[in-house]
N, C-alpha and C positions, 0 to 999 in steps of 0.2 A: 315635796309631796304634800298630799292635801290629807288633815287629819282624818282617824274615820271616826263619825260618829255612833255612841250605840244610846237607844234608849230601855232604859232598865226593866225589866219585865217585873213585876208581883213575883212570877214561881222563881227567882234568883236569890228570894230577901231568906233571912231568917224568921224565925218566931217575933223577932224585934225590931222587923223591916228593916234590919239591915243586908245588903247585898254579904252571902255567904261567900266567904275568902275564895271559893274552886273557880267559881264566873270566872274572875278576871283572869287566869290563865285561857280561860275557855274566850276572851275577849282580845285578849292577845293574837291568839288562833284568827281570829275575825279580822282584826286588823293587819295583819301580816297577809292575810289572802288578800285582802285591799292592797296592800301595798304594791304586791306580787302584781296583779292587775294593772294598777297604772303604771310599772315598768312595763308591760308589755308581756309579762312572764308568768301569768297566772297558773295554778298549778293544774289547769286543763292543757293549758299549752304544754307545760313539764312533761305531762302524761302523754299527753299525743305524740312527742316526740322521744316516749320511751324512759326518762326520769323519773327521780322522785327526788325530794328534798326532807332526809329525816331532822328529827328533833337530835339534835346531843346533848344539851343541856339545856337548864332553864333555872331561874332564878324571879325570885317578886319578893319585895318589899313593901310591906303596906305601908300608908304613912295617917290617912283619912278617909272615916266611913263614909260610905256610897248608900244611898237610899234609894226606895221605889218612889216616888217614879220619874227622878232625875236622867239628865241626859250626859252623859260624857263624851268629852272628845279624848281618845286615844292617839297620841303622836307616837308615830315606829319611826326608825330610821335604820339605816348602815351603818353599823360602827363599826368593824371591821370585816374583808375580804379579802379573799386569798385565790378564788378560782374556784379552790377544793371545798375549802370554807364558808361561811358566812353567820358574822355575828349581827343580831337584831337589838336594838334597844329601844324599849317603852316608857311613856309617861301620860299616864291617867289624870285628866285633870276635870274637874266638875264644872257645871256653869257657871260658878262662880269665880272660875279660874284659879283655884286651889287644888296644888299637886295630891294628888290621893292615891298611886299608885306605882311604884316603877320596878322594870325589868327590863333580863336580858333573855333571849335565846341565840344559840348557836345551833348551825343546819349545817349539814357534811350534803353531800352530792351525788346521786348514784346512778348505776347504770340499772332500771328495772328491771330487767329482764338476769341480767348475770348479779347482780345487790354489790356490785363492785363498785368502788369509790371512780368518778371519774374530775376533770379539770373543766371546767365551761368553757376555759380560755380553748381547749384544742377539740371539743365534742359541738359547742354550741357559741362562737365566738360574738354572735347578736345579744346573747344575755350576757354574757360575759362585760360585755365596754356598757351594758347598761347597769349593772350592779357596779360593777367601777365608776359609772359617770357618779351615783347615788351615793357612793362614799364621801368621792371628789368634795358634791354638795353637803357633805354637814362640818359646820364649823366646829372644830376642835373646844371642848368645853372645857 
């Protein structure tokens, strides 16, 4: 999958221009709709066909400050899938190609309308073998 890029906004920094720690969750969000996207599975298409994909957890590690008005590329992947589940992992890296950020999020499945957990593999089996193909693709680190 192709990174997403974000370019830093002024209203993100602190008093110190440094990008205030909450963005990068809020950047994650961004790239995770990217990502959703070039599977095929954006979260319009979710909705259209009556899903949603909540948050369960989340996780960030800062590692290096981000400044206005740099540009990042955020890498998402699949790290793990279950059908019902799906775990997300991030890493923020600056133009200079220095890691400055990483996380994970995990997403459960539902059915909109009833907020019942459902399986892709047996509701929606097209996103299903594409979230599997997306695992497939990342090499074990």
């Amino acid at each position: 999958m192709n990174p997403y890029l974000h370019k830093v906004q002024y209203y993100e920094t602190d008093g110190m221009g440094i990008v205030h720690h909450s963005n990068y969750i809020r950047w994650f969000e961004e790239a995770r709709v990217d990502l959703l996207e070039q599977l095929g599975c954006g979260y319009d298409v979710f909705e259209q066909r009556g899903y949603s994909s909540p948050v369960l957890s989340l996780s960030c590690e800062y590692r290096h400050m981000v400044r206005f008005p740099e540009t990042v590329s955020i890498h998402v992947q699949v790290l793990a899938y279950t059908g019902a589940k799906m775990t997300l992992g991030y890493k923020i890296y600056n133009a200079a190609g220095m890691l400055c950020c990483t996380g994970e999020s995990r997403h459960g499945f539902l059915d909109a309308a009833s907020e019942r957990p459902v399986t892709l593999k047996r509701v929606w089996p097209e996103a299903h073998a594409r979230f599997a193909a997306a695992l497939a693709e990342n090499p074990a680190e």
